[in-house]
DRENSE-679733 format. One line per field, with one value per residue: residue number from 1; x, y, z of N, C-alpha, C in turn. Coordinates in Angstrom, 3 decimals, padded with zeros to 6 digits, m for minus. Last residue first. Layout:
// DRENSE-679733
zavo NUM_...
nc1 X_...
nc2 Y_...
nc3 Z_...
cac1 X_...
cac2 Y_...
cac3 Z_...
cc1 X_...
cc2 Y_...
cc3 Z_...
This chain:
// DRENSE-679733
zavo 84_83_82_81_80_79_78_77_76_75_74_73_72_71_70_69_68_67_66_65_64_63_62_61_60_59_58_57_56_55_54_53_52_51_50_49_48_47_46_45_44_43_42_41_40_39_38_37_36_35_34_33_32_31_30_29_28_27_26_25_24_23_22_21_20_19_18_17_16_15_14_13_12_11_10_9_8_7_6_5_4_3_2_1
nc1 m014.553_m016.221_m015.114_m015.297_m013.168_m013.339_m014.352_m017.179_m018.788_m017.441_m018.957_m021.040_m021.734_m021.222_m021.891_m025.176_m025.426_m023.560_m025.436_m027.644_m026.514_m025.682_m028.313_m029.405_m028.542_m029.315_m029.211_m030.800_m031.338_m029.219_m028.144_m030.146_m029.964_m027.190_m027.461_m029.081_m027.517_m025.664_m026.695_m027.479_m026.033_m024.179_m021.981_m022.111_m024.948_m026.448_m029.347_m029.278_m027.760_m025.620_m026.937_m027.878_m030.599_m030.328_m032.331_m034.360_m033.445_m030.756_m028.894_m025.405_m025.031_m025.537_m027.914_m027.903_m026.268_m025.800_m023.730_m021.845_m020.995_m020.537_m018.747_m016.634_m016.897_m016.397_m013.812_m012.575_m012.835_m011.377_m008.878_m008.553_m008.172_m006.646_m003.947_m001.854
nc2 m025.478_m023.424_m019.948_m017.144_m014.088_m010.528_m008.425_m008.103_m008.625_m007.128_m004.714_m004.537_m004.704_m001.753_000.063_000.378_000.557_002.689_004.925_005.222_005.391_008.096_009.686_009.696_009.419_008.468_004.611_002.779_001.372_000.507_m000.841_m003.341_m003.737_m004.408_m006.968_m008.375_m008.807_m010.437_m012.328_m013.623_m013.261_m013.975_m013.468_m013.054_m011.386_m011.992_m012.204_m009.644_m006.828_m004.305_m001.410_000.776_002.317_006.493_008.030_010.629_013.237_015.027_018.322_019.649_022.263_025.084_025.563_025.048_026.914_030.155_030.960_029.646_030.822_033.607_033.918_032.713_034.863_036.978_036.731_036.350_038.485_040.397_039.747_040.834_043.431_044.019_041.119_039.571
nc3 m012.403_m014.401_m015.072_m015.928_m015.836_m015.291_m016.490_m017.674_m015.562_m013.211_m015.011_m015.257_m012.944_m012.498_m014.379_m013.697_m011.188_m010.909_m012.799_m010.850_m008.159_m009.514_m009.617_m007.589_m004.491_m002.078_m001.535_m000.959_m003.382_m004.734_m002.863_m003.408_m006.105_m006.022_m004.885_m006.043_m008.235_m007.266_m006.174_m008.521_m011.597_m014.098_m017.321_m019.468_m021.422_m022.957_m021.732_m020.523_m022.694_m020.807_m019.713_m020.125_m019.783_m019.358_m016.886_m016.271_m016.178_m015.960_m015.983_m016.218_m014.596_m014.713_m013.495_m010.777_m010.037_m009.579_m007.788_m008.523_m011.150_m010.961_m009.251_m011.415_m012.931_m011.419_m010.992_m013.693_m014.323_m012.250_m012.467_m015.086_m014.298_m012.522_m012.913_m010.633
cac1 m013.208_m016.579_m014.875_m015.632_m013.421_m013.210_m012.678_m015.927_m018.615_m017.737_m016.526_m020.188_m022.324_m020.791_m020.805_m024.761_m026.488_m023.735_m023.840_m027.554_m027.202_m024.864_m027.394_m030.156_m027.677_m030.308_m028.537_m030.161_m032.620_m029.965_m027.422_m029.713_m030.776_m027.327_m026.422_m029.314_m028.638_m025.017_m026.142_m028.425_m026.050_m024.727_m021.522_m021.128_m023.866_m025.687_m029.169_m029.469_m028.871_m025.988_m026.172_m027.088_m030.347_m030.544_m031.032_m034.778_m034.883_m031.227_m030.191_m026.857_m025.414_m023.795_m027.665_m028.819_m025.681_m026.774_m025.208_m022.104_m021.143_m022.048_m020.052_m016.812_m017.224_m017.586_m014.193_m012.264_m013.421_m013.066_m009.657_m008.100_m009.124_m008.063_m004.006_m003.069
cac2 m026.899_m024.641_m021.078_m017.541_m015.301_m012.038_m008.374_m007.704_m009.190_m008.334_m005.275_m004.843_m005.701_m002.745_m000.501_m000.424_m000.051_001.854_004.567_004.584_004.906_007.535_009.271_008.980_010.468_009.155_005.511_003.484_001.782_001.988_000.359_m002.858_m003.000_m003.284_m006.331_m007.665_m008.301_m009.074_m011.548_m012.679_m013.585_m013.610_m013.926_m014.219_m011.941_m012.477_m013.185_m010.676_m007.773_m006.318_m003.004_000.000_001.242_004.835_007.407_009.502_012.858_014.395_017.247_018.844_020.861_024.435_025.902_024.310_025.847_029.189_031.555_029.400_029.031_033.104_033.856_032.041_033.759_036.724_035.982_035.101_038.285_040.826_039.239_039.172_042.431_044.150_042.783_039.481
cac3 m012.437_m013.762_m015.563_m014.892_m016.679_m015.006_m016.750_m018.702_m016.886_m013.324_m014.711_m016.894_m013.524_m011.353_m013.829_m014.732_m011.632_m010.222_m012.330_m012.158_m008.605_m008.861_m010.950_m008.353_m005.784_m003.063_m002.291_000.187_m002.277_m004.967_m002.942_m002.130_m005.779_m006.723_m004.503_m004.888_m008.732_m008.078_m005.347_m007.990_m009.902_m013.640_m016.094_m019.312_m020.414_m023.301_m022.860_m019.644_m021.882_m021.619_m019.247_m021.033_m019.500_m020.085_m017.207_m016.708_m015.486_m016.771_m015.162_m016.363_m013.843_m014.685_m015.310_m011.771_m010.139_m010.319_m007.421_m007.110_m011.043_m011.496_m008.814_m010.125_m013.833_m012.154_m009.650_m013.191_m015.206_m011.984_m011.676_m014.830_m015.821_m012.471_m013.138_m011.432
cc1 m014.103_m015.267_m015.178_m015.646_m013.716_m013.468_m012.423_m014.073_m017.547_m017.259_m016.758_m018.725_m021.055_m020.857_m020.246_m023.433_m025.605_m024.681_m023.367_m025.997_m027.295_m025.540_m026.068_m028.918_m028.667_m029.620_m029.653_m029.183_m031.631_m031.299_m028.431_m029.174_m030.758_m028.539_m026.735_m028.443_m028.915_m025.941_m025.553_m027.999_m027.044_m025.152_m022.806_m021.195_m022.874_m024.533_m027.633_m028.830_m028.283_m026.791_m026.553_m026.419_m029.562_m030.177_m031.690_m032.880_m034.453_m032.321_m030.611_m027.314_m025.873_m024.326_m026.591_m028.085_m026.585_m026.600_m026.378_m023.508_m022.020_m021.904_m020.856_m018.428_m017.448_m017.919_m016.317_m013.044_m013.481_m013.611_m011.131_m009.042_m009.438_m008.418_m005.991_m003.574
cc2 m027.983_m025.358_m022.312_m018.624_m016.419_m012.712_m009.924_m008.115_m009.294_m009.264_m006.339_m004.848_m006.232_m004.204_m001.608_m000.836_m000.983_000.334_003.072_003.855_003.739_005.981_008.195_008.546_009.362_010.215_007.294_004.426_002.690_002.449_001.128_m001.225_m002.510_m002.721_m004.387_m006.794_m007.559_m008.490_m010.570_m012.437_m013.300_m013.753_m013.331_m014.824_m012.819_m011.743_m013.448_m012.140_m009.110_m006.574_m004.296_m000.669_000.698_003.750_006.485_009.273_011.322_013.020_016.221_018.489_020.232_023.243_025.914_024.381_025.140_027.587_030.493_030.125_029.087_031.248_033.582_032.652_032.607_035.477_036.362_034.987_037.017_039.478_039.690_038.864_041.154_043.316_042.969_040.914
cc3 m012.154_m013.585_m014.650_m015.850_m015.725_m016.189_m015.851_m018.425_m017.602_m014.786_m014.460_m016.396_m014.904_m012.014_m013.324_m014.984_m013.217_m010.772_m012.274_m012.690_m009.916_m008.848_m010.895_m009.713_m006.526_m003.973_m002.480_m000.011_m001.261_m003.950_m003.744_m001.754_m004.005_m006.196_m004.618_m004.232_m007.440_m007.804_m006.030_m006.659_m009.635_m012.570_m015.217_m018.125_m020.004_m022.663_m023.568_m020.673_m021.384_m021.644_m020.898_m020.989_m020.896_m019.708_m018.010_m016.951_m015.219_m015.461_m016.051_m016.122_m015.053_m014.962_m015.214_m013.350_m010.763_m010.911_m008.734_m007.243_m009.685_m011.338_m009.614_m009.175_m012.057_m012.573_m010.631_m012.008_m014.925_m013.292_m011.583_m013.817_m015.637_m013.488_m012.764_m011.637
């Protein structure tokens, strides 16, 4: 690795580590983009507690969100729930 290379590769590596806010996006507020409720296929309220269980004991807020809305739309999306 010649000087160029490395003074322009370990800069670019201290500036990630000394200001990680302005790498990060922050975002305050997450959107809600589960299904609505009305046309779901499939619903619980061991899903429901399920989720709010993990976000009370969760504090990645975004993870969370994540979570919040994932977990619901595989359910939804890749079973087929059928009465025998």
């Amino acid at each position: 690795m010649d000087r160029r290379s490395f003074l322009h590769a370990t800069t670019f590596a201290s500036a990630g580590m000394l200001m990680p806010k302005l790498l990060h996006a922050t975002v305050k507020e997450y959107p809600d983009v589960r299904t609505p409720a009305n046309q779901r296929k499939f619903t619980s309220k061991a899903v429901e507690d399920t989720i709010a269980n993990f976000r009370k004991f969760t504090s990645n807020a975004e993870l969370g969100w994540l979570f919040e809305n994932c977990f619901p739309n595989n359910l939804d999306t890749t079973f087929e729930f059928e009465i025998l």
